[in-house]
C-alpha positions in Angstrom: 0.0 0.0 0.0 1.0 3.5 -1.0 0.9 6.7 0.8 -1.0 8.1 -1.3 -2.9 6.8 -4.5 -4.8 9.4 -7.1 -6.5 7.6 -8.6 -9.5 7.5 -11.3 -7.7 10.0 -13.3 -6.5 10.2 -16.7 -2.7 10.7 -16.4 -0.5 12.3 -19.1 1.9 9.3 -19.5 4.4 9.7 -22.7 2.5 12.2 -24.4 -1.0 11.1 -23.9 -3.7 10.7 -21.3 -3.8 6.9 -19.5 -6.6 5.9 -17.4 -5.3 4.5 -14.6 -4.0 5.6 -10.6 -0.9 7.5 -9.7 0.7 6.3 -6.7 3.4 8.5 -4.5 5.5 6.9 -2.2 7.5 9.8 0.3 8.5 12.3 -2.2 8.4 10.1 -5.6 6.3 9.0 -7.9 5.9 5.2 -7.3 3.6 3.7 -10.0 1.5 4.3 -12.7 -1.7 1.4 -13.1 -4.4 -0.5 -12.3 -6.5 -1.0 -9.1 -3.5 1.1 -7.0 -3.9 1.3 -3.0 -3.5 4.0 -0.5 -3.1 5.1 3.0 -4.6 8.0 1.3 -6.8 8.2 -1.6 -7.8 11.2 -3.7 -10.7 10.3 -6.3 -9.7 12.2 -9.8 -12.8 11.3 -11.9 -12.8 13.0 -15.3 -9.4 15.1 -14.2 -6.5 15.4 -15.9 -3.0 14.3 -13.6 -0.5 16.3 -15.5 3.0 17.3 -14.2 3.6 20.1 -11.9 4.5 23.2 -14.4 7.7 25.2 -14.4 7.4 28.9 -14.8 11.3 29.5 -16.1 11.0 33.3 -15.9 10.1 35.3 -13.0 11.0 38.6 -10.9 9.8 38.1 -7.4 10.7 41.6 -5.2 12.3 43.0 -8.8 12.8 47.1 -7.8 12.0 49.6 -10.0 13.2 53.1 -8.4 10.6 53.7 -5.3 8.6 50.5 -6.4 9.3 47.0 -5.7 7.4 44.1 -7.5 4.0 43.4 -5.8 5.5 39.2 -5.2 8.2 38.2 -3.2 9.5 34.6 -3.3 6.8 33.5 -0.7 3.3 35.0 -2.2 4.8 34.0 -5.5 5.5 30.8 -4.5 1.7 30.5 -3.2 0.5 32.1 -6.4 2.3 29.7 -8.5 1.2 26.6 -6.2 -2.4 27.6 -7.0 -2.3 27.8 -10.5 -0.5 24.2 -10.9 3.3 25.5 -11.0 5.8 23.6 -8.7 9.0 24.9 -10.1 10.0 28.7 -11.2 13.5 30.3 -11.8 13.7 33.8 -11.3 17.1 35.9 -11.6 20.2 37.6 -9.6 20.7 41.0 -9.7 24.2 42.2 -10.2 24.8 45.3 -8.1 27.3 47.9 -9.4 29.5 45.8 -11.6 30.4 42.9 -9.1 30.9 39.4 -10.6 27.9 36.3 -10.8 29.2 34.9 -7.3 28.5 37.0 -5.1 25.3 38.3 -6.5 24.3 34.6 -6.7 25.0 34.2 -3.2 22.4 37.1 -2.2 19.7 35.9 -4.6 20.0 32.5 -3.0 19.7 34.1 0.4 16.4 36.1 -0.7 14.4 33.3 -2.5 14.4 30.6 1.0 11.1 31.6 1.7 9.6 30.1 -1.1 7.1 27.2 -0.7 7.8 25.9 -4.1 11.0 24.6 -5.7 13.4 27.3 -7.6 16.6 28.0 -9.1 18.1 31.3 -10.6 19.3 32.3 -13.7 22.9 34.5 -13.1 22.0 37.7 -14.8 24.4 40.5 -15.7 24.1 44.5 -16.9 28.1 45.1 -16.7 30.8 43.0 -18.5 33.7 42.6 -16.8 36.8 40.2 -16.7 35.5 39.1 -13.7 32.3 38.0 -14.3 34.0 36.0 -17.4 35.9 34.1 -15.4 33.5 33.4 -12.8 31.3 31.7 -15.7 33.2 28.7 -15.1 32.1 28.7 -11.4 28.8 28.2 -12.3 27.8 24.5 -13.1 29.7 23.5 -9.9 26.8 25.5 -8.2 24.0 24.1 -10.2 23.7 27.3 -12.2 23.4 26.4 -16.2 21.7 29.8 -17.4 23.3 33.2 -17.9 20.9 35.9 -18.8 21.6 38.8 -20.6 19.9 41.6 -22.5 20.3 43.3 -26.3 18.6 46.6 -24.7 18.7 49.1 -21.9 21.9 50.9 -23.2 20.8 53.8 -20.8 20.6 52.2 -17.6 23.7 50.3 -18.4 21.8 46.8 -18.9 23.2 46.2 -22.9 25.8 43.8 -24.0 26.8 45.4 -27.4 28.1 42.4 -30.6 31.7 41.7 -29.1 30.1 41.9 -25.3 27.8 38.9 -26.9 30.5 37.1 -28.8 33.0 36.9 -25.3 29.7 36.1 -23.6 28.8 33.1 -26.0 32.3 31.8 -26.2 33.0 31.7 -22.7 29.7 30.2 -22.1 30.1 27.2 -24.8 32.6 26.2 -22.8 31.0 25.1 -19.4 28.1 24.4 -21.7 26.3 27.1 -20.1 22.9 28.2 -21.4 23.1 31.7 -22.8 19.2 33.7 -22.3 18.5 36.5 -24.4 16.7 39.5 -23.6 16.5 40.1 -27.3 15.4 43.9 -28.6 17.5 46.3 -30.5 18.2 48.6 -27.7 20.0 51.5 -29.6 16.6 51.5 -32.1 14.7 52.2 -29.2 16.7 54.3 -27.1 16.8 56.4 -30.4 12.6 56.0 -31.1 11.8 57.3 -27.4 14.0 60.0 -27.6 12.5 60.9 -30.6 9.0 60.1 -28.9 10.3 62.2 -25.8 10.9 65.2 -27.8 8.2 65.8 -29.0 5.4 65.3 -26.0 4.0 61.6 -27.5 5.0 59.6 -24.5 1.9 58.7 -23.0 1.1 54.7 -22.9 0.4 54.3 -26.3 3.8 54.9 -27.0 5.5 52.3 -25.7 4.2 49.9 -29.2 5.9 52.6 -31.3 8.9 52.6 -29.5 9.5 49.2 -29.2 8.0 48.1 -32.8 7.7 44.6 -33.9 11.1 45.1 -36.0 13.1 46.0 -32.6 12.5 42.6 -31.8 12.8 40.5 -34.6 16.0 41.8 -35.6 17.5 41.7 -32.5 16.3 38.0 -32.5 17.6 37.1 -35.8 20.9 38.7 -34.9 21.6 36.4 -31.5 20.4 33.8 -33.7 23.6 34.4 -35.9 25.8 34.8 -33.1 24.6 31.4 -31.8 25.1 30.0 -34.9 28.2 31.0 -35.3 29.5 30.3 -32.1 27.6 27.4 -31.4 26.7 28.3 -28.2 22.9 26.8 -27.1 21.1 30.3 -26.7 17.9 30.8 -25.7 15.5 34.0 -26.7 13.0 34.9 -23.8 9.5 36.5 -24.3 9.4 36.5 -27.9 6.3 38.7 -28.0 5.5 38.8 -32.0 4.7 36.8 -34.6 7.2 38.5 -36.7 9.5 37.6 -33.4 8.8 33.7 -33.4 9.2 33.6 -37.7 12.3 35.1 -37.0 13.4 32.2 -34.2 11.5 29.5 -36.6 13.9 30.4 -39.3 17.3 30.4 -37.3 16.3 27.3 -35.8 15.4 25.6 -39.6 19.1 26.7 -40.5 21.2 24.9 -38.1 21.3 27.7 -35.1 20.9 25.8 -31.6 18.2 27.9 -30.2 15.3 27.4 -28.6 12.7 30.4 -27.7 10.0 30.8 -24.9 6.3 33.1 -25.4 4.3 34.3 -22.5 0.1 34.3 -22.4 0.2 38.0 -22.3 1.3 37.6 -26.2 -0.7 35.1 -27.2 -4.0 36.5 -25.7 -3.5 40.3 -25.4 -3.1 42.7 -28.5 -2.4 46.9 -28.4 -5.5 47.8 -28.2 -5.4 47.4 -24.3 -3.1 50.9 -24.3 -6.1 52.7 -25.3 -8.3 51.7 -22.2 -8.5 54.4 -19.1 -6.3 52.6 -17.3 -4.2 51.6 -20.4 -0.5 51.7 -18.5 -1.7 48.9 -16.1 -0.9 46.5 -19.0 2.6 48.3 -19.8 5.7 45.5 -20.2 8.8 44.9 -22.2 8.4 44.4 -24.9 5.0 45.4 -25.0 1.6 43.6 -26.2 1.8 43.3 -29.9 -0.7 44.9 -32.6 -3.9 42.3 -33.5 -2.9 39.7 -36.3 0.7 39.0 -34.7 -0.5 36.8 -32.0 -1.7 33.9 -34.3 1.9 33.2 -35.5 3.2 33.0 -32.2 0.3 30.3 -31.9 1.5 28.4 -35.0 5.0 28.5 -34.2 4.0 27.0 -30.4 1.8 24.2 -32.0 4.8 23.6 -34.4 7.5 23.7 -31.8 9.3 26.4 -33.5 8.6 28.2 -30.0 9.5 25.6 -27.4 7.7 26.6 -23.9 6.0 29.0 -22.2 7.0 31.3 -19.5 5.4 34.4 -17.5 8.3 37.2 -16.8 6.0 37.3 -14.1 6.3 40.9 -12.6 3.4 42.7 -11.0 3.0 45.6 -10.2 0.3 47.2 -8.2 -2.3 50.4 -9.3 -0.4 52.8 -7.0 2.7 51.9 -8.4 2.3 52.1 -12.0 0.6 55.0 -11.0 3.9 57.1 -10.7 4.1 57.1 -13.7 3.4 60.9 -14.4 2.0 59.7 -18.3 5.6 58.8 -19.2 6.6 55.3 -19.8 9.7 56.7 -19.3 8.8 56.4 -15.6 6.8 53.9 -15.5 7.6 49.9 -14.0 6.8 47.9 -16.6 5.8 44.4 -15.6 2.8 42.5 -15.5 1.6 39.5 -13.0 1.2 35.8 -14.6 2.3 33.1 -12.8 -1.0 31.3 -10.9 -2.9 31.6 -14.8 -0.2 30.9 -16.7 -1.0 26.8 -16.9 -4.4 27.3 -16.9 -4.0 30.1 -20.2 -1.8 27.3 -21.9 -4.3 23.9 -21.1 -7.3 26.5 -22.6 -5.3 26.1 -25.8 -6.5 22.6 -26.2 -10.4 23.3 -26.3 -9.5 26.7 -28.5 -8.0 24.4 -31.2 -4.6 26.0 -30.4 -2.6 23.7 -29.3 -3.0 19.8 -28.8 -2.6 18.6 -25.2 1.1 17.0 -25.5 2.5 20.3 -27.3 0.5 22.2 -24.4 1.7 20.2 -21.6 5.5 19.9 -22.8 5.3 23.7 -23.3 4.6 24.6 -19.8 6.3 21.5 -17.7 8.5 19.3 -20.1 10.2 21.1 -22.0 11.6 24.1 -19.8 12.3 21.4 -17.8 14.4 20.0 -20.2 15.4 23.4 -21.5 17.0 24.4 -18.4 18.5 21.3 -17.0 15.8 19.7 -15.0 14.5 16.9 -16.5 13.0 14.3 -15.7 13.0 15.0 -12.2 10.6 17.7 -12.7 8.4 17.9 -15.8 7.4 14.1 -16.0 5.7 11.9 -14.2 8.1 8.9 -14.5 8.2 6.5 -12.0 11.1 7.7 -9.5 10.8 11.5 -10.2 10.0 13.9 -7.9 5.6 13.9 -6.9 5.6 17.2 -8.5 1.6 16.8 -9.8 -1.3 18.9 -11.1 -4.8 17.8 -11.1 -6.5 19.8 -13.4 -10.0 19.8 -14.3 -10.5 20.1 -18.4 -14.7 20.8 -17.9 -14.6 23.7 -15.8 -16.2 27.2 -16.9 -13.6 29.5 -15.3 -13.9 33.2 -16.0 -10.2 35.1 -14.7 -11.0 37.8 -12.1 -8.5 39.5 -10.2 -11.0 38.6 -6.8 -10.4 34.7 -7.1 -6.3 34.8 -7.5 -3.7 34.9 -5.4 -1.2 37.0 -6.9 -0.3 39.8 -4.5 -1.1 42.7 -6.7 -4.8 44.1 -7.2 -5.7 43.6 -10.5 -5.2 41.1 -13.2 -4.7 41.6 -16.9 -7.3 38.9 -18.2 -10.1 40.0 -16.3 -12.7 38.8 -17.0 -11.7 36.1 -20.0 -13.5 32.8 -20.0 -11.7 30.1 -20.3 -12.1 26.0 -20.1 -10.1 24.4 -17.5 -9.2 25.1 -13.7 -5.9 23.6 -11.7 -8.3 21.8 -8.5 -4.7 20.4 -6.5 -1.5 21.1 -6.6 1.1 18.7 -5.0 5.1 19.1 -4.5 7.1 16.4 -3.7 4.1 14.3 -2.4 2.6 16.4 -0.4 -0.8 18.2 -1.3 0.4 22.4 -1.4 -2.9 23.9 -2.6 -6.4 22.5 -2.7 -9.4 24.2 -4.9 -11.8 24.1 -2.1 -9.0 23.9 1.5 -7.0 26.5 -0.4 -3.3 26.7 0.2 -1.5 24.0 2.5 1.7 24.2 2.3 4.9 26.1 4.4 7.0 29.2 3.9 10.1 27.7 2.9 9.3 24.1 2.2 10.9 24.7 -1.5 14.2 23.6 -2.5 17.0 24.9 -5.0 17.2 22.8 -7.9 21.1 22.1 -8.8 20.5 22.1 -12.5 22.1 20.1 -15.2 23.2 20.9 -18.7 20.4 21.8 -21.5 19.0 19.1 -23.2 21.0 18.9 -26.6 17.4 17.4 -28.6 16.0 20.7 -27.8 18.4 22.8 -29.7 
């Protein structure tokens, strides 16, 4: 007998759904059959059992001058739990030019309070002989992803061509996963100046600023330098379709990339800028114009684009309120991480996406991606209980009311979707519960020593 048996279900087991029971023994998956028995027994009837998801992009506590991010690593944690995610990796923050160590060392400190599993991306602004030699460093330390950005010249944040070229050679060698903030940064800095100048910088801006062209250029350029170099790169938040033909093409010519879309790109449009309120919805790179978000679609279902993410960063009312009608000013982030499953899975009913491309896209594959696999994103016998149970009937309409994001609105309000996350388990214990609501502890999550990427991916 088991410790715990769900059973009834219809479990995603190599890329399809099985009915049968799921058994957990302590903190692993045990078995996958027929007629299973438990100490404890959780009835699934018409639910799917999928793997716990992995959001591989957030910013819990992220500043932005007098503001701070609306989540810190424990109400994100709780936020994630609810909507079905078990793992996230979030970012260090390199403080005035140190090297990765150190900053590494204070992100680890900062994220113990979270209730789900993590790890951290080492994420640079400044160059420096130091921080190339401390790239080494990082696989003994179960860091495999270094994050940089192709904008944000101003604030010191851009890694011009040679920056990106000693980046990707020194990073081929540890086999270290390059991630690409990927925008043409001096094409924007020049657009907003321009935009500046002459009084246009109100929210609806921020589209002509950063145009659909900042970013597939950019992305077709890191593309080269990966190919060249052969370094495994991976582009974040491709927000366009322009952005994801651009990916799709470097991938179909030999470049080992792989690329990652958030639901904000796939379900929102421009439009939102011209509602009251339209700088609630402000992030970078911003919601796209109406007729790009069906390409990023296609290029998902065709696994040109290889997961999702959330670059989960919320911000509340009052704080995107100081913005004084400049996004110049104004913190740019939006919150995603609880309906970011749930946004993916609604795919399936939509005609979007079928269920294996949806399910790899938001557990297996950034699990895979980033060095995780199969311990999380899988439910193989022997892997870690990390388990959604997700209910493909329900009538779910987003409001801000029922989440529990720590910020006090939510972008999709409103939107009806199919599909609701009913129980969330980590490690074999039940975290969150649709009707007990959350159950698990403030700092019950571990760091996840990752490996290398997963060579079939690039």
């Amino acid at each position: 007998m088991y410790n715990l048996v769900i059973k009834n279900g219809l479990v995603f087991f190599e890329n399809s759904l099985i009915e049968a029971d799921l058994a957990i023994e302590g903190e692993k998956i045990a078995a996958i059959g027929k007629n299973l028995s438990g100490e404890k027994e959780i009835d699934a009837s018409g639910k799917w059992i999928l793997p716990g998801a992995v959001d591989a992009h957030t910013h819990f506590s992220l500043p932005f001058y007098d503001s701070i991010a609306a989540d810190d690593f424990y109400t994100g944690s709780i936020a994630g739990a609810a909507g079905g995610v078990t793992t996230f990796i979030d970012f260090t923050e390199q403080k005035n030019g140190e090297g990765i160590i150190s900053s590494l060392e204070r992100r680890m400190n900062e994220a113990k309070p979270s209730a789900i599993d993590y790890s951290l991306h080492a994420c640079i602004a400044k160059l420096t002989d130091q921080v190339l030699e401390e790239i080494a460093q990082l696989p003994g330390r179960g860091i495999m992803s270094f994050k940089i950005f192709t904008a944000y010249n101003k604030i010191g944040r851009m890694q011009n061509d040679e920056c990106l070229y000693k980046i990707m050679e020194t990073c081929k060698k540890s086999n270290v996963l390059v991630t690409v903030h990927a925008e043409n940064g001096l094409l924007i800095d020049y657009l907003t100046d321009q935009a500046t100048k002459s009084g246009d910088i109100g929210i609806t801006a921020l589209p002509k600023t950063r145009p659909v062209f900042s970013e597939s250029e950019a992305i077709s350029r890191v593309c080269g330098f990966a190919k060249h170099t052969g370094c495994k790169t991976h582009i974040v938040h491709v927000s366009s379709g322009d952005g994801a033909e651009a990916l799709k093409q470097a991938r179909h010519s030999g470049a080992p990339v792989t690329g990652e879309t958030c639901p904000q790109y796939l379900y929102l449009d421009d439009s939102v800028f011209n509602k009251p309120n339209g700088h609630y919805w402000g992030c970078c790179p911003p919601v796209r114009p109406l007729g790009q978000q069906e390409n990023i679609w296609k290029c998902l279902a065709d696994k040109d684009l290889s997961m999702v993410a959330t670059d989960h960063c919320p911000f509340n009312k009052k704080d995107k309120d100081t913005w004084n009608g400049s996004i110049n000013q104004l913190p740019m982030g939006i919150p995603g991480i609880e309906t970011m499953p749930e946004l993916i899975l609604n795919g399936v009913p939509e005609g979007k996406l079928d269920l294996a491309t949806a399910v790899r896209a938001i557990s297996e594959n950034p699990a895979r991606i980033f060095g995780m696999y199969p311990e999380k994103g899988s439910l193989i016998p022997g892997t870690d209980a990390d388990i959604m149970i997700y209910d493909p009937n329900a009538e779910n309409i987003i409001q801000q009311k029922n989440l529990h994001m720590n910020n006090d609105y939510s972008v999709y309000e409103g939107l009806k979707i199919r599909g609701k996350n009913t129980m969330t388990v980590l490690r074999g214990k039940i975290i969150f519960c649709e009707k007990r609501g959350w159950l698990g502890e403030k700092g019950a999550g571990r760091f996840i020593a990752r490996k290398e990427p997963d060579g079939n991916l690039f």
